[in-house]
Structure formats: structure tokens, C-alpha cells
N, C-alpha and C positions, 0 to 999 in steps of 0.2 A: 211648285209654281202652278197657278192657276190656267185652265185655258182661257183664252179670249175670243168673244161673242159677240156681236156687232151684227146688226142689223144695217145695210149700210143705204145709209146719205142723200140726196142728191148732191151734196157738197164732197161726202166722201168719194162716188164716182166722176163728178168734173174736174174736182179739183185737188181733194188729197186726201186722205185716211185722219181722221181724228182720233186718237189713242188714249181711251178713258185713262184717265190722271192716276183713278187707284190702280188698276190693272199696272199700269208705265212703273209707277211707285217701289209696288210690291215683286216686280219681276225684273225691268231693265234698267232703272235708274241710277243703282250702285254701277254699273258700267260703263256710265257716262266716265266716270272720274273727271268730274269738277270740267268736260267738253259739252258741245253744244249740239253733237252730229255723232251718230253711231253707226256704222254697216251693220246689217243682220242676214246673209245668208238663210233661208228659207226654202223649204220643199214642198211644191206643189204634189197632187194627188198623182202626176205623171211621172214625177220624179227630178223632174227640171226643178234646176237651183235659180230661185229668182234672188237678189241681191235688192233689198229697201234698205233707203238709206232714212233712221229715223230721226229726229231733231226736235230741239225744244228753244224754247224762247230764247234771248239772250236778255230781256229784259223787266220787269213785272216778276211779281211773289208767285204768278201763277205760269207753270212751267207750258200747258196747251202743247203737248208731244203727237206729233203727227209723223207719217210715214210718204214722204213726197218722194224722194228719187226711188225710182222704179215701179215707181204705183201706177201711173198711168197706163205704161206699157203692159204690166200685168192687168189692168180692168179693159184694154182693149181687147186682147190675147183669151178671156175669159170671156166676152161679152158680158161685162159686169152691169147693173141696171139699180137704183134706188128699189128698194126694197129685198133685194136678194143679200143671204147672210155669209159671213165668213169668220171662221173657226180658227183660231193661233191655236197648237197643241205643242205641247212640250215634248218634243219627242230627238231625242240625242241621237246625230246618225254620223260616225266621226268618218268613216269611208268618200262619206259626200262635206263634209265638213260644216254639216247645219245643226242648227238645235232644235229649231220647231219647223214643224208644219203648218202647211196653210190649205185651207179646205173652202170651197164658195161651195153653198146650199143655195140651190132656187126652186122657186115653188113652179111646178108643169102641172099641166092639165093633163091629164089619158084616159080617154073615152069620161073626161064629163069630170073627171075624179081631180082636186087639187091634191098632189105626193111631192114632195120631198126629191130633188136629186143632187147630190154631190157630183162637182166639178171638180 
């Protein structure tokens, strides 16, 4: 399974996570089994289990999988902002009962310099 990379939004941070359709396809979609709403248990860089609930269309050819229940709460928690990015990693952790993690990158200034920090 691929990681996922997203730049996010101003849509993604007010209002919900839009879930590129190949990435959704090629990794979550066989799990739906033929529902409309998935839990995904996820682990932040801290170690906290955050719980998104992801979902797809019920309607239309075109499934548009987005990530609404618990997104908001996580991009306040984060001070998430349009333009900063965030990383899905495949990473199996059965102790905590997650599969992937989730990493926010934002670009800082330090002394003048734009660098890279994970959240």
C-alpha cells in the first residue's frame, strides 16, 4: 500500500479531507464491502489514536471519499492551515489497534530560512 500525500485545502481544512479516488481505490475501498462509512483508527506523530470516520457517496459513478468524522477536531488540535501537508503511512501497530499513521508537515521560517517541520 502506497503512502498518501496531500497538500491540504482550504476546503480540506474548514470543511473535510478530500481523499484522492486512486489512492481510496488502491488501499481502502475493498473494505467498504458494498457500505458507505468506514472507521479508521490512526496514529498521530504523538502517539494518540485519532478515529476518522471515512465515507463515500451514496450516489453518482463517482465515489468523492472524504474523511469528515474527526477531521475537524484533529485540524484544530493540529492548528492545521491551507497549504500545510499531511502524510497517511502504512504502518501496522496491533498494540494500539491502528494501521496507518498520520504526519502534518508545515513549512517555518528560522532565521529567514523556509524548513520543513513534522507535527
Amino acid at each position: 500500500m502506497a503512502n498518501l500525500r496531500k497538500t491540504l485545502s482550504e476546503t480540506d481544512v474548514e470543511v473535510r479531507f478530500s481523499v484522492p479516488s486512486k489512492w481510496f481505490r488502491e488501499n481502502l475501498y475493498s473494505r467498504f464491502e458494498g457500505k458507505f462509512f468506514l472507521d479508521l483508527p490512526v496514529k498521530d506523530r504523538s502517539g494518540e489514536v485519532q478515529s476518522f470516520g471515512f465515507s463515500v457517496r451514496t450516489k453518482g459513478k463517482h465515489l468523492k471519499p472524504v474523511i469528515s468524522r474527526g477531521w475537524r477536531k484533529f485540524v484544530h488540535a493540529k492548528g492545521l492551515k491551507p497549504g500545510n501537508k499531511i502524510v497517511f503511512v502504512r504502518e501496522n501497530d496491533p498494540e494500539m489497534g491502528t494501521e496507518y499513521t498520520v504526519e502534518v508537515v508545515k513549512e517555518i521560517k528560522l532565521f529567514g530560512r523556509d524548513i520543513q517541520g513534522r507535527v
